[in-house]
N, CA, C and O atoms as a printed pandas DataFrame, in Angstrom:
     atom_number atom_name residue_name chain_id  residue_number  x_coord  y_coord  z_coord
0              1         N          UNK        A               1    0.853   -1.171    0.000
1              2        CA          UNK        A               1    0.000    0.000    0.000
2              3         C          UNK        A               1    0.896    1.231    0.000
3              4         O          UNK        A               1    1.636    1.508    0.945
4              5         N          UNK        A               2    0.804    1.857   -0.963
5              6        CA          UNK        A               2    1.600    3.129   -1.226
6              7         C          UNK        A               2    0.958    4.435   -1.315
7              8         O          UNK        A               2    0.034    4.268   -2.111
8              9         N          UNK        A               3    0.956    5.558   -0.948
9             10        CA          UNK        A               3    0.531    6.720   -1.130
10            11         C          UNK        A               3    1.682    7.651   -2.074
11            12         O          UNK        A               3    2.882    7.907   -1.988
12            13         N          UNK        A               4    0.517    7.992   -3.043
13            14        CA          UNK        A               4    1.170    8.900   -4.019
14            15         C          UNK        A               4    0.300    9.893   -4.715
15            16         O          UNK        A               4   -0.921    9.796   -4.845
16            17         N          UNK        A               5    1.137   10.954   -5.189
17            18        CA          UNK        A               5    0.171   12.167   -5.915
18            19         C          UNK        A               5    0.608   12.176   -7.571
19            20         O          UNK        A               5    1.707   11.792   -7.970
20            21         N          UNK        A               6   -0.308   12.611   -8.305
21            22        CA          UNK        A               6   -0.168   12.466   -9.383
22            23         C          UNK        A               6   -0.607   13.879   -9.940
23            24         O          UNK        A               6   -1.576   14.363   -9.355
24            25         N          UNK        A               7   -0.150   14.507  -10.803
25            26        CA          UNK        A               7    0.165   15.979  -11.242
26            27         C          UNK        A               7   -0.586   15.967  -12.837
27            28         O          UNK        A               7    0.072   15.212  -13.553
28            29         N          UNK        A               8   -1.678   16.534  -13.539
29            30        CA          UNK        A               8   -1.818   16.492  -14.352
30            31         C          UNK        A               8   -2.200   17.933  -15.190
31            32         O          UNK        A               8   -3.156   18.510  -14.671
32            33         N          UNK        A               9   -1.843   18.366  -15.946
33            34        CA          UNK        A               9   -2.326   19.916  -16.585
34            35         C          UNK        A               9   -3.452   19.715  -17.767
35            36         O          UNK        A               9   -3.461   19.103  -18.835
36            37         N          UNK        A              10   -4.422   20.550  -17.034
37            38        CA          UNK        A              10   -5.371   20.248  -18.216
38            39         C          UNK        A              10   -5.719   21.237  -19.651
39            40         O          UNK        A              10   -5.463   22.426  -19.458
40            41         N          UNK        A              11   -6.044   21.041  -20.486
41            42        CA          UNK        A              11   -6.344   22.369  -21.544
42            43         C          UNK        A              11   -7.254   23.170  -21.474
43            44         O          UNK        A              11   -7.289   24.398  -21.559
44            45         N          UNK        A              12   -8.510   21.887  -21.201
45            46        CA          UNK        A              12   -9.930   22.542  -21.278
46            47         C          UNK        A              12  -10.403   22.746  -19.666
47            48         O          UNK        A              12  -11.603   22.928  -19.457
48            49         N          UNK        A              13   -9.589   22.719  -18.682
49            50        CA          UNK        A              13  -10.776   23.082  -17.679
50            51         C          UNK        A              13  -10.652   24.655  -17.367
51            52         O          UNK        A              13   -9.556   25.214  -17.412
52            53         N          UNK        A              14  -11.805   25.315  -17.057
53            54        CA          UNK        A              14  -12.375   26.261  -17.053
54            55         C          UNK        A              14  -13.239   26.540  -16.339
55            56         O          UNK        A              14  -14.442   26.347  -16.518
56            57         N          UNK        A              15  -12.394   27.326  -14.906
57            58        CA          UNK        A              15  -13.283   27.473  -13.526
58            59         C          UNK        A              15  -13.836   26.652  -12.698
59            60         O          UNK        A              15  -13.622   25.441  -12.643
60            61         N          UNK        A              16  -14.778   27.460  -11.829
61            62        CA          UNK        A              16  -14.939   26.624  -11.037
62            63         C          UNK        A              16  -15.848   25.507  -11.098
63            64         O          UNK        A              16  -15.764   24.598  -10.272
64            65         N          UNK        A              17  -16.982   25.509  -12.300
65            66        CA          UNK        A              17  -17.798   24.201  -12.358
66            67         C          UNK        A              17  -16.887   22.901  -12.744
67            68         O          UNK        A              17  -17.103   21.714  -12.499
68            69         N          UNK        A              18  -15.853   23.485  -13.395
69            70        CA          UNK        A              18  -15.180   21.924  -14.388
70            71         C          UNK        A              18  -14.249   21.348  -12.774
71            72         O          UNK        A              18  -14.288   20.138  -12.551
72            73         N          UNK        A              19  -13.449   22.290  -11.728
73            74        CA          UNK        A              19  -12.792   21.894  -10.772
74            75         C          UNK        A              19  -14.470   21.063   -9.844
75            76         O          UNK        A              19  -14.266   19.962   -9.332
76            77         N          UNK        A              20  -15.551   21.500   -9.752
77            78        CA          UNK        A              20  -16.307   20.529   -9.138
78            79         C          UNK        A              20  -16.498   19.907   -9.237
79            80         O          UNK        A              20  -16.699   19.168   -8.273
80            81         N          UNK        A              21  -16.681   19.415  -10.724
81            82        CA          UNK        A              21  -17.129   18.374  -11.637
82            83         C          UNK        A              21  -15.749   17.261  -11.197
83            84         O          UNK        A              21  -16.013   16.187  -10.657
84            85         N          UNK        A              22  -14.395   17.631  -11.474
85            86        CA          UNK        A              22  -13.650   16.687  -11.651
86            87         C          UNK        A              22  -13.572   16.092  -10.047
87            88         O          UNK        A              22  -13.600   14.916   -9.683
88            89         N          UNK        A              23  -13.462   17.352   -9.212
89            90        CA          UNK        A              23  -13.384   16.673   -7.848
90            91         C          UNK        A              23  -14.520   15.730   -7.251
91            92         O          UNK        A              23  -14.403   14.837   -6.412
92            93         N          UNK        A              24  -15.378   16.072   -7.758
93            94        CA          UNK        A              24  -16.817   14.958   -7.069
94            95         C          UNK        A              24  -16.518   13.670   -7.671
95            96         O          UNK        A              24  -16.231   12.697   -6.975
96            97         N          UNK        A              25  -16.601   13.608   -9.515
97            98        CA          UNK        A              25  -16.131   12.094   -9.752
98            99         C          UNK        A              25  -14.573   12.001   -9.429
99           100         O          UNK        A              25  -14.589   10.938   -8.809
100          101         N          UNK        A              26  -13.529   12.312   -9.432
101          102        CA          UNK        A              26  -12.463   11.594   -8.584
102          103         C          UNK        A              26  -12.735   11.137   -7.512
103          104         O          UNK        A              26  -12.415    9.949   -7.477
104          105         N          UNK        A              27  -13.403   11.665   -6.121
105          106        CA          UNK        A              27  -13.432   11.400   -5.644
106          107         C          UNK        A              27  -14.242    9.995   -5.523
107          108         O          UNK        A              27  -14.357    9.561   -4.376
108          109         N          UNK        A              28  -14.839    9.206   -6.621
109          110        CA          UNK        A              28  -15.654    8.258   -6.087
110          111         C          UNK        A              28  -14.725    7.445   -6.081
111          112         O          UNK        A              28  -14.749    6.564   -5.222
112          113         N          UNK        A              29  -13.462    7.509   -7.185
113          114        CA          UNK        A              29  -12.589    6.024   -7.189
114          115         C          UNK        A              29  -12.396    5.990   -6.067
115          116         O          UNK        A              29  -12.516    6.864   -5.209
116          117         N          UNK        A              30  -11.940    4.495   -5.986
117          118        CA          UNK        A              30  -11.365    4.165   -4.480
118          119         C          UNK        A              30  -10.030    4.554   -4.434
119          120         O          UNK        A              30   -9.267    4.465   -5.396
120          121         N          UNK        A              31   -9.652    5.094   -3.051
121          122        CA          UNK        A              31   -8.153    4.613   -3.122
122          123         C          UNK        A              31   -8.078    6.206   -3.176
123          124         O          UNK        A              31   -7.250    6.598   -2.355
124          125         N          UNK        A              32   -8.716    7.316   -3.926
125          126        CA          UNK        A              32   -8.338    8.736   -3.657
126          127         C          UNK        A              32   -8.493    9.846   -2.376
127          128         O          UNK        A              32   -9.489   10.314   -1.825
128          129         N          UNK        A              33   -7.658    9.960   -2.256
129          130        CA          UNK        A              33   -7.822   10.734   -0.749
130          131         C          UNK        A              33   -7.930   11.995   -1.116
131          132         O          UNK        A              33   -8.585   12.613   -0.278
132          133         N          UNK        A              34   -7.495   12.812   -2.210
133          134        CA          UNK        A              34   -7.360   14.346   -2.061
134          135         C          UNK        A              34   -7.398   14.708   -3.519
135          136         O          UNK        A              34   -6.498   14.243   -4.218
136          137         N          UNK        A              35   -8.489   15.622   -4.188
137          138        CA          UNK        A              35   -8.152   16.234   -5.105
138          139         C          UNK        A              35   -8.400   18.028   -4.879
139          140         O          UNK        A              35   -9.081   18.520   -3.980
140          141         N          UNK        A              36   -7.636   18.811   -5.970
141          142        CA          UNK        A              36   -7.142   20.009   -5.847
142          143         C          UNK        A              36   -7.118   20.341   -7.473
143          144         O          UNK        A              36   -6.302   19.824   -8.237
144          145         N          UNK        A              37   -7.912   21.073   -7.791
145          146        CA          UNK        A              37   -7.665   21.728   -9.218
146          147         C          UNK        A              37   -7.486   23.329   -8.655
147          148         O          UNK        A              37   -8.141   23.969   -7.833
148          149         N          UNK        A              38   -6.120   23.726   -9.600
149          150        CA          UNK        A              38   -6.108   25.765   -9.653
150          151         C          UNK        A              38   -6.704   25.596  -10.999
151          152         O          UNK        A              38   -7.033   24.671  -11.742
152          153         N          UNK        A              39   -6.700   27.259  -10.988
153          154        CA          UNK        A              39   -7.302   28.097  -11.676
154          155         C          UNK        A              39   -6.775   27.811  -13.063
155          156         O          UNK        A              39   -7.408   28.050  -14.092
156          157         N          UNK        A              40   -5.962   27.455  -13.029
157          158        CA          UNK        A              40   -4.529   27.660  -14.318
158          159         C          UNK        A              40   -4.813   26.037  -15.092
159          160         O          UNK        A              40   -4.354   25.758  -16.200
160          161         N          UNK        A              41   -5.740   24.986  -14.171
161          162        CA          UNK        A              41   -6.129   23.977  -14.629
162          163         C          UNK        A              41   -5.204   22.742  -14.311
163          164         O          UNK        A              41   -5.260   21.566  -14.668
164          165         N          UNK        A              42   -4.475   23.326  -13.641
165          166        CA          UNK        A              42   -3.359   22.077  -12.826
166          167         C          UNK        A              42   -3.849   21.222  -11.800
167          168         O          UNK        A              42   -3.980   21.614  -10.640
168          169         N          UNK        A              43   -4.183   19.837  -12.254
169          170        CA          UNK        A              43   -5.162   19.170  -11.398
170          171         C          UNK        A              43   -4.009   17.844  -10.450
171          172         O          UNK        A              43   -3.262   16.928  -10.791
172          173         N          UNK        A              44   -4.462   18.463   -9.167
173          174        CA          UNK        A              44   -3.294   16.938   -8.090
174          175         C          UNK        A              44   -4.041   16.606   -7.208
175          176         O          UNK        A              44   -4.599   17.241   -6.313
176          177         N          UNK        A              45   -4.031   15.079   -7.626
177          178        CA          UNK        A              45   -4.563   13.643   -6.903
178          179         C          UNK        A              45   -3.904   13.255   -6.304
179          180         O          UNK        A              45   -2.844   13.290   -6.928
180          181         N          UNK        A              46   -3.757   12.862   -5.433
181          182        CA          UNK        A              46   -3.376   12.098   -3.992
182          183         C          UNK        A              46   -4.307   10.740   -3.871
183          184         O          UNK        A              46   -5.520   10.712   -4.078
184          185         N          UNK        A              47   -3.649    9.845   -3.568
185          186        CA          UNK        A              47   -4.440    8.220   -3.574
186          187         C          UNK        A              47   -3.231    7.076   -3.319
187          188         O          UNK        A              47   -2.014    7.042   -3.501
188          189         N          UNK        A              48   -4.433    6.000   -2.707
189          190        CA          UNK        A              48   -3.846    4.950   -2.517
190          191         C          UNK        A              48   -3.714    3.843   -3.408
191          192         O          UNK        A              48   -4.715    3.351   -3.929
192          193         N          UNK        A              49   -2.456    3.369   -3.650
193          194        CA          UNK        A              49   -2.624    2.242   -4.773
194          195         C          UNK        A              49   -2.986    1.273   -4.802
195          196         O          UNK        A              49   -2.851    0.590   -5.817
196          197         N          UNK        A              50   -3.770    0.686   -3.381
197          198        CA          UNK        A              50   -4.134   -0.147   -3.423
198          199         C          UNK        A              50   -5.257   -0.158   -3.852
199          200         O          UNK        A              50   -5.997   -1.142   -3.854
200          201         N          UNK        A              51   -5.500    0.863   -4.241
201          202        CA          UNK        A              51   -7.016    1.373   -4.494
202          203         C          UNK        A              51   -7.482    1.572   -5.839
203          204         O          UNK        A              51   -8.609    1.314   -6.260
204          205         N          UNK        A              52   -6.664    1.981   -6.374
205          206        CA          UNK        A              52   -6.695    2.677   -7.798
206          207         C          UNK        A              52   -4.924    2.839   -8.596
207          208         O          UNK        A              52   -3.803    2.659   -8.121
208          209         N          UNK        A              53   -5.428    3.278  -10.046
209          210        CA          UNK        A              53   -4.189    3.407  -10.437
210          211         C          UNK        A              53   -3.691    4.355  -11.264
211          212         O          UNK        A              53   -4.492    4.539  -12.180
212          213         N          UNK        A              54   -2.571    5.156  -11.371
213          214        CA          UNK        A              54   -2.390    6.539  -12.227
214          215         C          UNK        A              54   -3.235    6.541  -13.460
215          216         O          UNK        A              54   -3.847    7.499  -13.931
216          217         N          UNK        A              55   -3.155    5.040  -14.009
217          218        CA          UNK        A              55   -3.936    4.850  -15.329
218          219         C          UNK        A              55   -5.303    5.289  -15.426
219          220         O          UNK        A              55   -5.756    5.850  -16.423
220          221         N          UNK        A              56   -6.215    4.928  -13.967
221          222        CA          UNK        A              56   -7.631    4.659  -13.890
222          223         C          UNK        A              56   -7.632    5.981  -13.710
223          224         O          UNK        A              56   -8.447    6.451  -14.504
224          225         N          UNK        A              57   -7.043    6.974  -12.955
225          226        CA          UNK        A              57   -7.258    8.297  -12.828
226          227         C          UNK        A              57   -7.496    9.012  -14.108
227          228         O          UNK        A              57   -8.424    9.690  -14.552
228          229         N          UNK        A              58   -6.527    8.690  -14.476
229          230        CA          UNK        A              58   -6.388    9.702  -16.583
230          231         C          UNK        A              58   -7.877    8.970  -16.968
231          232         O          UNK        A              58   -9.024    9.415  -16.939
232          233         N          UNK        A              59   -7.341    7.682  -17.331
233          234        CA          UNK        A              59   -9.062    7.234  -17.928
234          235         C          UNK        A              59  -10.519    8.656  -17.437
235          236         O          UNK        A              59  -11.185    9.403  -18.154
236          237         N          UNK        A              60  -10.480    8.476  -16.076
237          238        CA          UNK        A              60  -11.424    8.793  -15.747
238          239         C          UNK        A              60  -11.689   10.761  -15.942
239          240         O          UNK        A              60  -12.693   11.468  -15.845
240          241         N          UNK        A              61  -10.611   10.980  -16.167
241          242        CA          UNK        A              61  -10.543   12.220  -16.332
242          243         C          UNK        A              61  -10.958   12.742  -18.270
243          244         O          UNK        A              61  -11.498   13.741  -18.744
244          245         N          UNK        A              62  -10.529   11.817  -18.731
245          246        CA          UNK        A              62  -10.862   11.753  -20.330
246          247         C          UNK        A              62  -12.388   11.447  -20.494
247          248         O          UNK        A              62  -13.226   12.137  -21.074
248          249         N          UNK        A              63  -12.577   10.080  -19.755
249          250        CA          UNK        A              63  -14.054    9.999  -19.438
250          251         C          UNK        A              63  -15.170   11.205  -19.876
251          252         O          UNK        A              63  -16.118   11.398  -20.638
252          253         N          UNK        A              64  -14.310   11.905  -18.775
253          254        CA          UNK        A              64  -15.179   13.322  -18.275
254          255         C          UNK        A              64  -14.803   14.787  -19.504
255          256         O          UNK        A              64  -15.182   15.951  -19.375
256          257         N          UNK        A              65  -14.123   14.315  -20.411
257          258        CA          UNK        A              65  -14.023   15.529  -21.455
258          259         C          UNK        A              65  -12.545   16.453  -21.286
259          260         O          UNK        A              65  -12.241   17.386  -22.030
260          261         N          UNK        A              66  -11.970   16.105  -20.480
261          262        CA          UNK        A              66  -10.523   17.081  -20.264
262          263         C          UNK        A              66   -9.406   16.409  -20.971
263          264         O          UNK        A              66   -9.164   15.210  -21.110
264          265         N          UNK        A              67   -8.990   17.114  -21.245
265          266        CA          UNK        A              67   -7.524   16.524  -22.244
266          267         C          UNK        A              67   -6.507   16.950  -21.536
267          268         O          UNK        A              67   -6.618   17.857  -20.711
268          269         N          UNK        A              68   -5.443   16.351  -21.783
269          270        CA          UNK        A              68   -3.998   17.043  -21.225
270          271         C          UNK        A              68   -3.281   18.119  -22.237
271          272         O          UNK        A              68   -3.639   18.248  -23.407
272          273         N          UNK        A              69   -2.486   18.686  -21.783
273          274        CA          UNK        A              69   -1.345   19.995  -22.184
274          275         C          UNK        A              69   -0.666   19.007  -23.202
275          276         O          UNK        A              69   -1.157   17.912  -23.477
276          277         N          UNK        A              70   -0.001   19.280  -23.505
277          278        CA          UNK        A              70    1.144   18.232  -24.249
278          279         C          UNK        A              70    2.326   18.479  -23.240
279          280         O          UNK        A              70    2.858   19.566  -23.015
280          281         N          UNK        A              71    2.643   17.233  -22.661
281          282        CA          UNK        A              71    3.695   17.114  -21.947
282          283         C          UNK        A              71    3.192   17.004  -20.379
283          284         O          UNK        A              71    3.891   17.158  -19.378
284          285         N          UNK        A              72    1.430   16.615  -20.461
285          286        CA          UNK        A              72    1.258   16.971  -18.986
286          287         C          UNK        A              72    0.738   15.898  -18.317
287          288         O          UNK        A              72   -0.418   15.548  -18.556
288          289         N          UNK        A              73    1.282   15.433  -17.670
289          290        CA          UNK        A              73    1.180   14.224  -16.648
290          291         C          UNK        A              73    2.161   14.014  -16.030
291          292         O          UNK        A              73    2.189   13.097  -15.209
């Protein structure tokens, strides 16, 4: 069981509905303890691996319509 944060920059998020949006569904995976989106769209997850996995996070974030920066993860 490991605790780790994972750093991702997004293109399209935009204020504060898209930071609610992402934090309510992150938060359902298991295994996430902490999410944090700024303004600037820099989104950091905190989670347990026993729980979940860097992979399932991105999935779930694409899921939801956000793309990454180029170069951002």
């Amino acid at each position: 069981m490991a605790r780790l944060s994972a750093y991702f920059s997004l293109e399209n998020a935009a204020g504060k509905h898209d930071a609610a949006l992402l934090k309510r569904e992150l938060d359902t995976l298991p295994g996430v303890t902490s999410v944090s989106v700024s303004g600037g769209g820099c989104l950091a997850v905190d989670y347990d691996t026993s729980g979940v996995r860097q992979e399932q996070i991105l999935q779930k974030i694409q899921e939801l319509g956000f793309h990454l920066r180029d170069g951002g993860e």
